[in-house]
N, C-alpha and C positions, 0 to 999 in steps of 0.2 A: 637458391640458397648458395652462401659462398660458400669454399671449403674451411676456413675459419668457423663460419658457424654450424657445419657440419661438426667439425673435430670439438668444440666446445658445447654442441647441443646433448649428449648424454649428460657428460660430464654436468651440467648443469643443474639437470634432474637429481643426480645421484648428490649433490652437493645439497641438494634444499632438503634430502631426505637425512641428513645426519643428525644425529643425538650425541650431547656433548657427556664424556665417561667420565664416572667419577673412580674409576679405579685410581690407585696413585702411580704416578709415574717417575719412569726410571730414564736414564739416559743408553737409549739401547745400540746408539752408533755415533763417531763422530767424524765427520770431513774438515781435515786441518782446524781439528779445534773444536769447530762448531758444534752441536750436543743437538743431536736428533728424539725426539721421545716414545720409548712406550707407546704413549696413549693416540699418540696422530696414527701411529703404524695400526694398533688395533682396529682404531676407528675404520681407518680406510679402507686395511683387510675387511670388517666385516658391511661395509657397504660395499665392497665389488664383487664379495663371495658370491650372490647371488648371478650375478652377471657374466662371471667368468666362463668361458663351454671351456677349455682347456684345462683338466684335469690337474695336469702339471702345475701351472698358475696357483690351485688353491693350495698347493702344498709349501707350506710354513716357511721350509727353508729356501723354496724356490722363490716363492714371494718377497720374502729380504731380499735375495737377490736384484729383482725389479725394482724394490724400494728403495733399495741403494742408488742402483742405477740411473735411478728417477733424481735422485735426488742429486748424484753427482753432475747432473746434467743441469740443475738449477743453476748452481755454484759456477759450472761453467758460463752460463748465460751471465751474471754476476759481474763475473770474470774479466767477462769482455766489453760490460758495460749497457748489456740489452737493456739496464732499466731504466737510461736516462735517455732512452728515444723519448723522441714529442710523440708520435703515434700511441707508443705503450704506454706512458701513463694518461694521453687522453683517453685509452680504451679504458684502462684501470676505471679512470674516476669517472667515465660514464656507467661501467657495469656498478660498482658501489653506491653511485646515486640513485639508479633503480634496484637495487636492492636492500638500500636504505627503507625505502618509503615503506617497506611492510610495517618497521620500527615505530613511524610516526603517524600510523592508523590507530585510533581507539576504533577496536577490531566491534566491538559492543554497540557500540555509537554509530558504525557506518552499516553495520546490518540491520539496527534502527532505521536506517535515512533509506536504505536501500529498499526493503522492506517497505515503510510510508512511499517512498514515490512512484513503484511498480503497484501498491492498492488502489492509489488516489489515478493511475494511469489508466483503470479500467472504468474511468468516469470522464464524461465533458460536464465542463460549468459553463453556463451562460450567467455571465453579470454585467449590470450596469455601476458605474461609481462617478464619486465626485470626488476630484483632486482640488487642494489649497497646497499648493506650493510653499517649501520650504528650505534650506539647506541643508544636509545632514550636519554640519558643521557651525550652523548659524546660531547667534549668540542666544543666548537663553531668553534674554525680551524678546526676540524675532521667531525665537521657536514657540513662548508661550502665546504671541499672538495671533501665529497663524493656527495652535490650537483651539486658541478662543473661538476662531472664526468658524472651526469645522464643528464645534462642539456645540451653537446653536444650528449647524445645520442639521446633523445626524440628530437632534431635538426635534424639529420641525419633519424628519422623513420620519423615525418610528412614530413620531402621534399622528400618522397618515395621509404628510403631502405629498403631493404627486411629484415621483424620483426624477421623473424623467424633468419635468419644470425645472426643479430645484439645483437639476446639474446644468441645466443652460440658463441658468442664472446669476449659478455662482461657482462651480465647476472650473479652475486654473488649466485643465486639461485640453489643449487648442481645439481638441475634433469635436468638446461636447457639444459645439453650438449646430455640428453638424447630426451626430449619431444620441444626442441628450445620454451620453455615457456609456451606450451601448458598446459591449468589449466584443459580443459574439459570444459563439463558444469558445474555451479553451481545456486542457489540460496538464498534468502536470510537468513542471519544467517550462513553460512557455514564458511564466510571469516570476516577477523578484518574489523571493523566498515569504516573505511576510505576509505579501498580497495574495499567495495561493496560498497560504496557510487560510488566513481569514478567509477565504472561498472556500477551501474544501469542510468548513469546520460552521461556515454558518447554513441553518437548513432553507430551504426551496422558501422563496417569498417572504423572506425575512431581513432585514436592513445591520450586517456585520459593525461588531464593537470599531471604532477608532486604531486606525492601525499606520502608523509609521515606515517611509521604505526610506528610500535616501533620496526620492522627489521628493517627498513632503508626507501630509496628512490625506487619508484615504476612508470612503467609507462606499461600502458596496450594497449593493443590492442583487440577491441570487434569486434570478428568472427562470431558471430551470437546468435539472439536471438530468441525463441520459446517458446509455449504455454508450461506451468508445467507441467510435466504429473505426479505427483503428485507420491506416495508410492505403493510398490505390493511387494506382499509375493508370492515365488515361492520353490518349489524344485529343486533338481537337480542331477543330475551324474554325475560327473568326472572321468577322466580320465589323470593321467599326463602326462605331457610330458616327456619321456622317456629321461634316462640319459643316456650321451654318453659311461657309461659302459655295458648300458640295451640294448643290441643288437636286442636281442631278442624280443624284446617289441615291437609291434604291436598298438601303442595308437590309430589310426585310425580304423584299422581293430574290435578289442574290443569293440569301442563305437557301429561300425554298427552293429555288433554281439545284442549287447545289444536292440539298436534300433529294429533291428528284433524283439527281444523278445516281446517287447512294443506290435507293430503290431499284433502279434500274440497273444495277449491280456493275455500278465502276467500280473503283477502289477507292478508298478512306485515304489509302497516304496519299494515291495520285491527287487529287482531289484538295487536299491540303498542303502540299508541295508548290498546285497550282496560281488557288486560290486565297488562302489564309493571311490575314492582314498580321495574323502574329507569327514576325519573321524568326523570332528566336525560336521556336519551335518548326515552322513548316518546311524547312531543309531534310526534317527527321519524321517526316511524314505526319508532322503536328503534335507526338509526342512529352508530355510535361512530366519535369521530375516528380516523383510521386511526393504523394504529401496527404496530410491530415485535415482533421477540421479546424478552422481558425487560423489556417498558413494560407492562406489566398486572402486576394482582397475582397473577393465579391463570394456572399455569403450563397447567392442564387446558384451561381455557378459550382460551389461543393455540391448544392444540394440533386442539382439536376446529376453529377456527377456519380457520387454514391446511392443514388435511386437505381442505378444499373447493376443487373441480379448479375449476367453470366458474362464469360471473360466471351468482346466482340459484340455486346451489346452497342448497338447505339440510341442517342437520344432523335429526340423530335430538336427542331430547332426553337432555342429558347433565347430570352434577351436579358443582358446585365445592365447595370451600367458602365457596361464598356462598349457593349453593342451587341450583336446577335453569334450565338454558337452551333456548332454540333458538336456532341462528345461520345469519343467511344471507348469503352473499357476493354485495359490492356489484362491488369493485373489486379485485383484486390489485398492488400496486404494484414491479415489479420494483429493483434497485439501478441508478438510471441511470451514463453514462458521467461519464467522471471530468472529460471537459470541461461536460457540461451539471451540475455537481454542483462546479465550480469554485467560482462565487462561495458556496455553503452552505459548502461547508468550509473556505474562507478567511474565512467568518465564526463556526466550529464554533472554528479554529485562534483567534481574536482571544479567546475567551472562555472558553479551557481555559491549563491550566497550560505547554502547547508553546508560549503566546508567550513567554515566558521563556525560550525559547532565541531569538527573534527579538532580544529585548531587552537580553540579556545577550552579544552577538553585537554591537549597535549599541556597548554600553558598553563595548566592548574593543577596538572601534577607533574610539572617540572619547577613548580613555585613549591612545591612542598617535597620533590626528591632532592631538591640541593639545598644548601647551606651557601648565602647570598649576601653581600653585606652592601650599602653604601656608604659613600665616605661624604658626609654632608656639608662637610666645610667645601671641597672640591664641586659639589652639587651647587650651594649656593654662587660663587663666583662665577659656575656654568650659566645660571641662570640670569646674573643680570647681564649679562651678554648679548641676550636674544630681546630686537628691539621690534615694536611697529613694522620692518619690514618686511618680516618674515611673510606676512598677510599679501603684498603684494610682490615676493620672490624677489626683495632685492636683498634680504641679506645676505652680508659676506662676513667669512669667516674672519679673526681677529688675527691680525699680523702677526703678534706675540705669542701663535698658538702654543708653539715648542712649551710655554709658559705652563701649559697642562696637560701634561705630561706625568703628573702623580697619576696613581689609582684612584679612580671614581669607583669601579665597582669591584666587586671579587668574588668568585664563583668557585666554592672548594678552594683551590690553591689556583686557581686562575686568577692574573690580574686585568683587566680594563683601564685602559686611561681615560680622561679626560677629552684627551684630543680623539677618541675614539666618539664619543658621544657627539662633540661638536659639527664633527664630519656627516656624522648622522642627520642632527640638524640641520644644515645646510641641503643635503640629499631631502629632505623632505618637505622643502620649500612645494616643488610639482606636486604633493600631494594634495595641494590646494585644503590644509586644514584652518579653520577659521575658529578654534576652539576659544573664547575671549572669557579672563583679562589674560594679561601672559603671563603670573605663574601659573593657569591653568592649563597652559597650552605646553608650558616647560613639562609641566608633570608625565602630560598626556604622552607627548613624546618618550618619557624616558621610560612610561610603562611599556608600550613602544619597545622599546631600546631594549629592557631588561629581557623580554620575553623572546627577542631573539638571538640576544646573546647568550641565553638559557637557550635554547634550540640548539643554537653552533655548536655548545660548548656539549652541550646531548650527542649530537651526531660526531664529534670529534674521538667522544670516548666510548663509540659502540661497539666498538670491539674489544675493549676491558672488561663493560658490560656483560654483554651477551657472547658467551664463548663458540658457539653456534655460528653468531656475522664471525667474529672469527675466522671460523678453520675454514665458512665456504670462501673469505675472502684470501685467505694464506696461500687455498685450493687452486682457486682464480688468478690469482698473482702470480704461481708456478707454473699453470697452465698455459698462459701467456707468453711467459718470457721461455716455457719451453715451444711454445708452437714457432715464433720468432728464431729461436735459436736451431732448431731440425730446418726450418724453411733454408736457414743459411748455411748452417754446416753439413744437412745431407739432401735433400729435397730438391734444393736448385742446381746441386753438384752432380749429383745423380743424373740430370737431367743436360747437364753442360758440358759434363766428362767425358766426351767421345773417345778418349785413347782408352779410359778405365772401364768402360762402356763395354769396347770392344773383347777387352784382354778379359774381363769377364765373361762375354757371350762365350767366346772362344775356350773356356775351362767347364761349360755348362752346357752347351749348347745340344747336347747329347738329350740334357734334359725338356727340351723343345723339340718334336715333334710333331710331324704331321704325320694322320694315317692314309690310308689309301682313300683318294680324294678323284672327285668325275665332276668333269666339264658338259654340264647339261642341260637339255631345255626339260620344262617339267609340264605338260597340260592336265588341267582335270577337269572335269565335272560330272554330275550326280545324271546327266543325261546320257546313254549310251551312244543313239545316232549321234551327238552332238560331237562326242571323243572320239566316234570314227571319221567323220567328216574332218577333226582334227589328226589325226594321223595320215590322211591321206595329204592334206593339204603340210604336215613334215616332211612328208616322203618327197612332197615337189619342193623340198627345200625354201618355203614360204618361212618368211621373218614372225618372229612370234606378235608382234603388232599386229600383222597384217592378219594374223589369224583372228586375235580379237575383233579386228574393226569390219572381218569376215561373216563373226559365228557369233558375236553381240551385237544383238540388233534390235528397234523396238525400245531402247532404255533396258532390255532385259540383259544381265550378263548368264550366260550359256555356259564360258569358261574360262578358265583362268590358266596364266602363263604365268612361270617362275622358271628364270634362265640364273645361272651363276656357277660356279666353282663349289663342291661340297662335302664337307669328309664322310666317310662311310660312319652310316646310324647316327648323322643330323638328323630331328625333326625333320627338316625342311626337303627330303625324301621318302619315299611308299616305300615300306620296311619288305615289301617282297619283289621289289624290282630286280635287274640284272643289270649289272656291271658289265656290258656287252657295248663295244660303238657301234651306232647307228640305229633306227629307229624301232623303238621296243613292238613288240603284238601290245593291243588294248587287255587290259588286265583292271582287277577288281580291286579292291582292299573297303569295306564298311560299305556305305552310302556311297563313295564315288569310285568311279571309272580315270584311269588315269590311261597314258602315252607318254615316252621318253624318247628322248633322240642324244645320246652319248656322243659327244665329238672327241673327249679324250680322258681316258682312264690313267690318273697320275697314282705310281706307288709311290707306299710309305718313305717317308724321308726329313730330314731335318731342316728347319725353318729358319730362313734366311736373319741376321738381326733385325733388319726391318719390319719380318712378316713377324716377331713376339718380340717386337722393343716394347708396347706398352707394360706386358706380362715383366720383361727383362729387367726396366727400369724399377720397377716396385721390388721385384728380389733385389735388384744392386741396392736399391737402399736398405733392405733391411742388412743387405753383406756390412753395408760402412759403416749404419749404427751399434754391431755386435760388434766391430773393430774400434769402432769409434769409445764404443764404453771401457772397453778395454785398454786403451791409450788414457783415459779420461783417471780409470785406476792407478795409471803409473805416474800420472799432473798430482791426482790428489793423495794425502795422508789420510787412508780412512782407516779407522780403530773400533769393531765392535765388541758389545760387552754381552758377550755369551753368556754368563750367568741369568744380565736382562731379559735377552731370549726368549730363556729356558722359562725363565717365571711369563711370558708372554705365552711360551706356547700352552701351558698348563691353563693359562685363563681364557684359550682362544679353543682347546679340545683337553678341557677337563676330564 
């Protein structure tokens, strides 16, 4: 963690937890001018009341104090220009873009989605289906004929012809002619949004209604459904299936060779390290990302897989069509709960086809929170514009664009131009949309167009809005350009100032102390011969290694040496030793036996700069910021309005 997101990680919490006050507000202070209010101060006092341990702090007048302080330090940052780094406001508008997005959750609608896809995830579906091909975008003859087409098929499966036939007959899907449609198992999240819908929603052996993705036309057949058996990490050995040049090759014989091995208690990684024809794994002693049902390609190979009860189970050697295995189980991964499994699936939901009910939710009542106008004469002239090429990406935009430049749209008192929309179009050529004829495709687009300039024009103004994004973003903004501003005027000075450095040790240094501190070795253990055989072996002036590699022996450690410098009543001394040089009698304390050998007993005395620069450095900065604010009072004109106060403090300890 950097110290950036240390300094701003409270700060964060405490910002999401604020509630916007409807008291009314006064102007309770101003710097050169500027007008501070009431309500920010209350607010802030009483989210940090709770947090503050410093007594002082929570009192009223002491707090103004801070607040000023704080605030005069903004002004400074201001001042000098902090806000027009590239760093700070790229920090800015990345934290507002992630804290934008809570804005643009239909909070209802994704614990819906969330909810549906952690129930449907405690199920595997096996289905077969037959695809007809289609474009999501293909023109309305090409879209009704490739309905036509599926619409006597799924005719001919539910009055009970045989599915599997039916999809290697007429099945667009390249592998049906291999698998007759068979998908395996899956579960939820695997398949486009519409195709696990119609799976999870049609029952066991029964042939799903006609369903639409953006390949085309789909109809299913559900062969069975079962309990998840959720994720497992396994090893394994391969062996391939021999090619019909490798005569020689024995892939059966090999694996049992191997299997033998096993039995006779080698090791699994050695084993697979050695042997294993599957090199992305056998470096890691065979090893495979963990995974689920219906994420491999061979259906044998899950199954032999999660047949294994205990963790180090292995299989018998079994054949795929890849060639022959053994597997041994590392880890089984069950389906966790749907709180710890939260944040995955709200990022499963961000990148499947169900945000499009998030977003299409937003667009519908952002079509009804604003007041929207177009201007149709401007539309139509947009429109004959867009020719034929748009279908194969060569349009280009019109020379004379400058030409539209009026308002096409208006949003509240926002304007859009014309050349705003056409830009769009152009951009949207890569979209590969084939909507025909083309005003239908002009329209489509500018639905398009409108509902994200509705978005923009949403997110532009969420801090008019909601006064909440507001003050954490005012918060954030301050925060910033104070963390930048202490980094430069006290933080890195403090740490650079060696003359001010010193001249301060040198006025304090009194308050740095060391107490009476002994240069010693320390042995112990919970064995008595052990600790005397250690003292004798001090007494011949034997290095404390030597003692270890003496009195541990076996893998077993006997005892333990701790040598260093250490002020009187460390821990890291037996609270009834003696400050004596030379080596102690064996003595007791709890469970162990200790020994000491004192080389030198340092009194009390004062610490070098070096020996509490760390300690030094953090006073000297708080010395420059208490100077620092004070010079800051005599830069700035501040004016508080004590009567404001007085009415604050009466509503903060009524």
């Amino acid at each position: 963690m950097s110290f950036k997101q240390f300094f701003f990680g409270l700060f964060f919490l405490i910002s999401f937890a604020s509630n916007a006050q409807t008291n009314p507000k006064e102007v309770l202070f101003t710097i050169n001018e500027k007008p501070y209010y009431t309500d920010e101060f209350s607010r802030i006092y009483k989210k940090n009341l709770d947090l503050v341990k410093d007594n002082s702090q929570k009192d009223l007048n002491q707090y103004l104090e801070l607040f000023v302080g704080y605030k005069l330090k903004v002004n400074k940052a201001y001042k000098l220009g902090l806000q027009n780094g590239t760093q700070y406001q790229n920090e800015l508008k990345s934290y507002r873009t992630q804290l934008a997005k809570n804005y643009f959750n239909d909070t209802k609608i994704t614990q819906e989605l969330l909810e549906e896809g952690y129930n449907r995830l405690q199920k595997e579906i096996r289905a077969s289906h037959i695809l007809i091909l289609v474009d999501e975008n293909a023109s309305a003859e090409d879209t009704l004929k490739a309905y036509k087409k599926m619409e006597e098929i799924s005719k001919r499966a539910v009055a009970g012809e045989n599915f599997d036939n039916l999809a290697v007959q007429f099945s667009e899907d390249p592998s049906a002619k291999e698998n007759k449609g068979d998908l395996s198992y899956f579960t939820a999240f695997r398949m486009v949004y519409p195709f696990e819908n119609a799976a999870y929603k049609t029952p066991k052996g029964k042939i799903s209604k006609i369903i639409r993705t953006r390949f085309g036309y789909h109809i299913l057949k559900i062969t069975d459904i079962r309990a998840n058996r959720g994720e497992i990490t396994v090893a394994h050995i391969m062996i391939l299936k021999p090619k019909p040049e490798e005569k020689d090759k024995d892939a059966e014989k090999t694996i049992n060779e191997i299997y033998q091995k096993i039995q006779q208690g080698e090791k699994f990684e050695d084993l697979a390290k050695q042997f294993s024809d599957d090199k992305s794994s056998s470096s890691k002693g065979g090893q495979l990302n963990k995974f689920g049902s219906g994420q491999l390609s061979s259906e044998e190979f899950e199954n032999a897989a999660f047949s294994l009860a205990n963790p180090n189970d292995i299989s018998k050697p079994f054949q795929s069509e890849f060639g022959w295995h053994i597997v041994k189980l590392i880890e089984k991964h069950p389906i966790k709960s749907m709180d710890e499994m939260k944040n995955e699936l709200e990022t499963k939901i961000g990148k499947d086809d169900r945000s499009k009910k998030i977003t299409a939710s937003l667009n519908e009542k952002l079509r009804k929170k604003y007041i929207y106008k177009r201007d149709d004469k401007q539309y139509s002239l947009i429109s004959k514009l867009v020719t034929n090429d748009f279908y194969d990406s060569k349009w280009k935009l019109p020379e004379n664009i400058t030409d539209y430049s009026a308002t096409l749209l208006s949003i509240n008192s926002k304007k859009i131009n014309g050349k705003a929309f056409l830009d769009y179009i152009e951009k949207q050529q890569k979209a590969g949309l084939k909507v025909k004829p083309l005003s239908k495709l002009v329209d489509a687009l500018y639905g398009n167009f409108l509902d994200e300039q509705l978005t923009a024009y949403y997110d532009e103004n969420l801090e008019t809005e909601f006064p909440d994004f507001a003050n954490v973003m005012e918060e954030y903004r301050d925060g910033l350009l104070l963390f930048d501003l202490m980094e430069k005027e006290i933080w890195d000075r403090a740490k650079t100032d060696t003359i001010g450095l010193k001249t301060f040790y040198d006025e304090h240094k009194m308050e740095h102390m060391w107490k009476k501190r002994v240069d010693v070795t320390i042995a112990s253990s919970t064995k008595q011969d052990i600790i005397k055989k250690a003292y004798s072996l001090l007494k011949k002036k034997e290095k404390p290694q030597d003692i270890k590699d003496k009195l541990n022996v076996d893998n077993v450690i006997n005892v333990m040496m701790n040598s260093g410098v250490f002020e009187e009543e460390s821990d890291a001394l037996p609270k009834t030793m003696k400050y004596d040089v030379g080596v102690s009698d064996v003595f007791r304390e709890g469970e162990y036996y200790f020994v000491t050998k004192v080389d030198k007993v340092i009194p009390a005395g004062v610490k070098t700069l070096e020996e509490c620069k760390g300690k030094l450095i953090n006073e000297y900065q708080q010395y420059l910021e208490l100077r620092w604010v004070d010079d800051l009072k005599s830069e700035f004109t501040i004016k508080i309005n004590n009567d404001a106060f007085e009415h604050v403090k009466k509503q903060l300890n009524p």
